[in-house]
C-alpha positions as CSV (number, residue, x, y, z in Angstrom):
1,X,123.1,10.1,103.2
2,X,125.4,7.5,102.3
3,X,123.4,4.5,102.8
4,X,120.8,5.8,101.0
5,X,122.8,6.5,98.3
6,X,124.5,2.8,98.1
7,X,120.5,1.5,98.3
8,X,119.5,3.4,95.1
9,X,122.7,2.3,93.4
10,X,122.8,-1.3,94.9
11,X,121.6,-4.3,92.5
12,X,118.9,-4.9,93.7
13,X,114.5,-9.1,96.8
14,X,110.2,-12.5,100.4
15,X,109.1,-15.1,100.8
16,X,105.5,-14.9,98.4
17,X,102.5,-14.4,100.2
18,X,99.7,-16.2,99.5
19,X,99.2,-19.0,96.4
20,X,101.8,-19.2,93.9
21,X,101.1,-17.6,90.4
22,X,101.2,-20.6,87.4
23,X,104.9,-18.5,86.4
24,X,105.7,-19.2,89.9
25,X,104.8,-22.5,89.3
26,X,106.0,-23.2,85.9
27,X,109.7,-21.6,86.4
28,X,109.5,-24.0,90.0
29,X,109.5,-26.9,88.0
30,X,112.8,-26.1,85.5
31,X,115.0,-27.2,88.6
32,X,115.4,-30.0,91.0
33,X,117.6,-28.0,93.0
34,X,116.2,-26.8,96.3
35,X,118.6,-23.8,96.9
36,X,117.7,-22.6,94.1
37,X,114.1,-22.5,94.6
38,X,114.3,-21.6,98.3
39,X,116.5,-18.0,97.2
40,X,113.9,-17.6,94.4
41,X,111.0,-17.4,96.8
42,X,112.8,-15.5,99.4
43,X,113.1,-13.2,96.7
44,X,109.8,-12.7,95.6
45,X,106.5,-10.9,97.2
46,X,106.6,-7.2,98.5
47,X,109.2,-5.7,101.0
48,X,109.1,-1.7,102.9
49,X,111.3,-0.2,105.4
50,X,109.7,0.5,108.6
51,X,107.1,2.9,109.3
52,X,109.4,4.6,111.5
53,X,111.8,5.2,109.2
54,X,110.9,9.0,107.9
55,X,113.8,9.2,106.3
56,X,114.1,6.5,103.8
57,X,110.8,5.4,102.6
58,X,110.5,2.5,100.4
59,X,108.2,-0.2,98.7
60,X,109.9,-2.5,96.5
61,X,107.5,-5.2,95.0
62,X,108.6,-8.4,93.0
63,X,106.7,-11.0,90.8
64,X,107.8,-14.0,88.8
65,X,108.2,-13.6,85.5
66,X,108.8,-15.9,82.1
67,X,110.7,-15.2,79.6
68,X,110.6,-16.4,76.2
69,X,113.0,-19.0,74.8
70,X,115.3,-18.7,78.1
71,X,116.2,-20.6,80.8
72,X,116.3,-20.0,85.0
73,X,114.0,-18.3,87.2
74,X,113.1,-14.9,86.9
75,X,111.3,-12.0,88.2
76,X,110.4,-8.5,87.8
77,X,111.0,-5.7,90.9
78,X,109.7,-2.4,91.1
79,X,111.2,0.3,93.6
80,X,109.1,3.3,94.7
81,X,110.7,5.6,96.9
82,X,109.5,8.8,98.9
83,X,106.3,10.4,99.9
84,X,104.6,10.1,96.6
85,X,106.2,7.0,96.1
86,X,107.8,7.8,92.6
87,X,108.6,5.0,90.5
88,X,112.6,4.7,90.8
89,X,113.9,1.5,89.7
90,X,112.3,-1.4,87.3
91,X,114.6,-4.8,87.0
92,X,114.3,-8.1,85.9
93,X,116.1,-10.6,87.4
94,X,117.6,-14.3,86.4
95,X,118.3,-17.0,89.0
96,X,120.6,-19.4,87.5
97,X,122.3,-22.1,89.7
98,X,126.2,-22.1,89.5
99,X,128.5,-24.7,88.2
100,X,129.0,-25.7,92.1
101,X,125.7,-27.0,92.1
102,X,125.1,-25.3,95.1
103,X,125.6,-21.5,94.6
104,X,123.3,-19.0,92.9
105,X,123.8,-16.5,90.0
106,X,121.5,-13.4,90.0
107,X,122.0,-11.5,86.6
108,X,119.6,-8.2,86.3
109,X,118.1,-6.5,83.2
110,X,116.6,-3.3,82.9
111,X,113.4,-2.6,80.8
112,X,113.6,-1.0,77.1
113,X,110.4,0.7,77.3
114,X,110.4,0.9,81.0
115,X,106.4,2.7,81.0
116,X,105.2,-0.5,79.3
117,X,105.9,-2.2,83.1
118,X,104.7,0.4,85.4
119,X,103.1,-1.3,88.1
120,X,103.5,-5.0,86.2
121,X,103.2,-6.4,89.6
122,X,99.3,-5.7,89.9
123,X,98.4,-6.6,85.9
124,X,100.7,-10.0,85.0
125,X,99.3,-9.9,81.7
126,X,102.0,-7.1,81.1
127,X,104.0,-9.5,81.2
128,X,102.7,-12.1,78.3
129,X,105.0,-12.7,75.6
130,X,108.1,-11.3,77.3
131,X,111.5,-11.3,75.5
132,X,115.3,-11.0,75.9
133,X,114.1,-7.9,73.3
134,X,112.4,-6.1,75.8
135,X,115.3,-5.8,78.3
136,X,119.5,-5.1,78.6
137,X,122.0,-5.7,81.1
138,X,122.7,-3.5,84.2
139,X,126.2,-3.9,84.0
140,X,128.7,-6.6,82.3
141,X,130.4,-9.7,82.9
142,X,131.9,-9.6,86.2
143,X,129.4,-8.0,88.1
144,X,126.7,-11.0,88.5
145,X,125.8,-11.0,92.3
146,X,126.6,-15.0,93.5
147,X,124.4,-16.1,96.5
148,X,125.3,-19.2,98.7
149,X,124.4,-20.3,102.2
150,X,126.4,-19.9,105.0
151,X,126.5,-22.0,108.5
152,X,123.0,-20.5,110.0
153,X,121.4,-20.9,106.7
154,X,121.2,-17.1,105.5
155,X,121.5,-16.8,101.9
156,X,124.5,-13.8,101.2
157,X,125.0,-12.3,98.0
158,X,128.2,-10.6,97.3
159,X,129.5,-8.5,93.9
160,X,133.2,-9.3,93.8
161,X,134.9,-5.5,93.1
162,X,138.0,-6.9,91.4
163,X,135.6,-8.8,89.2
164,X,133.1,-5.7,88.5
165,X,134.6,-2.4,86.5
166,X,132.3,0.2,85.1
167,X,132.9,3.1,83.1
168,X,131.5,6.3,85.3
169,X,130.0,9.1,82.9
170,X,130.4,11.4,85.9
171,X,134.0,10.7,87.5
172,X,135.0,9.9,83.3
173,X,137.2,7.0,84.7
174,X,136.4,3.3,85.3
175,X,135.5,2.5,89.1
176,X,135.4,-1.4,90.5
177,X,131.7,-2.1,92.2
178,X,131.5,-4.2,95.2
179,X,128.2,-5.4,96.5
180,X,126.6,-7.5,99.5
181,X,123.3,-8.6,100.3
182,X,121.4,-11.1,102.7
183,X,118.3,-12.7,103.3
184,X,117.1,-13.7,106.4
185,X,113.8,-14.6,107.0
186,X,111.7,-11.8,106.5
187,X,114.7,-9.7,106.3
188,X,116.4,-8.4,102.7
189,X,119.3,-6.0,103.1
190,X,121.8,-4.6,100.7
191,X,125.1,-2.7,100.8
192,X,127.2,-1.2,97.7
193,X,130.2,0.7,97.4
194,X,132.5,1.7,94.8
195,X,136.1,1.5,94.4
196,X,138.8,3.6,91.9
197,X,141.4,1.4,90.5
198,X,143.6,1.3,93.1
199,X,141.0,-0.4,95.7
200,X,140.3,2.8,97.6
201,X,136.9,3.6,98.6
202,X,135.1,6.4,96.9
203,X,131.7,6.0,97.4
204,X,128.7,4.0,99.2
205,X,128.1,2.8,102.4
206,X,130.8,1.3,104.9
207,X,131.8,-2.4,105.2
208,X,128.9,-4.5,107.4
209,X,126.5,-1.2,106.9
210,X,123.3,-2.5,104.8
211,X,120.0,-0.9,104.4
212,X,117.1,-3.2,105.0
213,X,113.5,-4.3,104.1
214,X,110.8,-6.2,105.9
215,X,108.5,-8.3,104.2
216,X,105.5,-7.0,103.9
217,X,102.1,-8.1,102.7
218,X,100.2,-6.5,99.9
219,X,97.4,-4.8,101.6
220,X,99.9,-3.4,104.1
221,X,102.1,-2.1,101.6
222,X,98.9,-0.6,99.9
223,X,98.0,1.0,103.6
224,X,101.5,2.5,103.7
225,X,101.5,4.0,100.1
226,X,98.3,5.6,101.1
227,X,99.8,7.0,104.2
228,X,102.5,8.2,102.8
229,X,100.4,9.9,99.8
230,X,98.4,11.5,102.7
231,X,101.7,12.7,104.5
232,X,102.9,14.2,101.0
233,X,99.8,16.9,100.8
């Protein structure tokens, strides 16, 4: 139950299957930088958990966005979770390259009107004419998730906890987020906990613990929604 938990409250990312859409294209060009554009497409296209995983069932799909007037690469992700496959978490997301020149900056937005981009990865023209107006922040400053590369090449993404404070409605006292992520291959996992004041865990899943996504192609996603809507009945 924990590492579900830390999923559904991680910040939430494959390589893209098949031809590139013209924003794929168009946000490919802004940057010279390689790293930047190899994370980008690791992030995009559609992920699952296993079939065998009965317990945590998940399609999370992803799709390059523009926005107006702004800079980076972004994308919009989708989360549906459980037998139905109930849509539980919209984003967009902004790739930015760090002042390093090597390292990456993911920022994520939530949607406004979050019905208007119901299933936006299947109809792009939901997209046209997208605006910093149609979106907030997730959290503030401090909590941006930086990516780099380590020695084998696996792009890790880490929230720093000292860094990221939140006020919690629930608890009614500020708690310090710390995340991690990787992605390897046709791999994405992701790991979140939370922290009082003091550094002490209070929540989310335990250090090296990560729940994790395969890459998966459209029509098998498609497939495994309609299984799972038949396993529902």
């Amino acid at each position: 139950m924990r590492a579900r938990s830390a999923f559904f409250i991680a910040l939430s990312g494959v390589l893209l299957i098949g031809q590139p859409t013209a924003a794929q294209a168009d946000v490919a060009s802004t940057t010279e930088d390689a790293g930047l554009r190899q994370l980008s497409q690791l992030m995009l296209g559609d992920f699952a958990t296993s079939p065998d995983n009965l317990e945590l069932t998940i399609i999370d799909r992803r799709v390059a966005v523009s926005v107006a007037g702004e800079t980076g690469i972004w994308f919009y992700s989708q989360l549906n979770t459980g037998t139905e496959q109930k849509v539980y978490r919209q984003r967009f997301h902004r790739l930015d390259l760090a002042s390093d020149g090597e390292s990456v900056i993911q920022r994520s937005f939530e949607p406004v009107d979050a019905s208007r981009f119901v299933d936006g990865w299947a109809r792009p023209q939901t997209f046209a004419g997208l605006a910093m107006t149609d979106m907030k922040p997730v959290l503030g400053e401090g909590c941006e998730q930086v990516w780099s590369r380590d020695a084998d090449g696996v792009w890790r993404g880490k929230v720093d906890p000292h860094r990221c404070e939140i006020f919690s409605e629930r608890r009614q006292t500020t708690i310090r987020i710390g995340a991690d992520g990787f992605y390897r291959d046709d791999v994405f996992g992701t790991s979140e906990r939370g922290f009082d004041a003091d550094m002490k865990p209070v929540w989310g899943s335990k250090p090296g613990e990560y729940i994790t996504l395969l890459r998966c192609q459209s029509q098998r996603c498609e497939r495994e929604a309609s299984a799972l809507s038949e396993r529902s009945k």
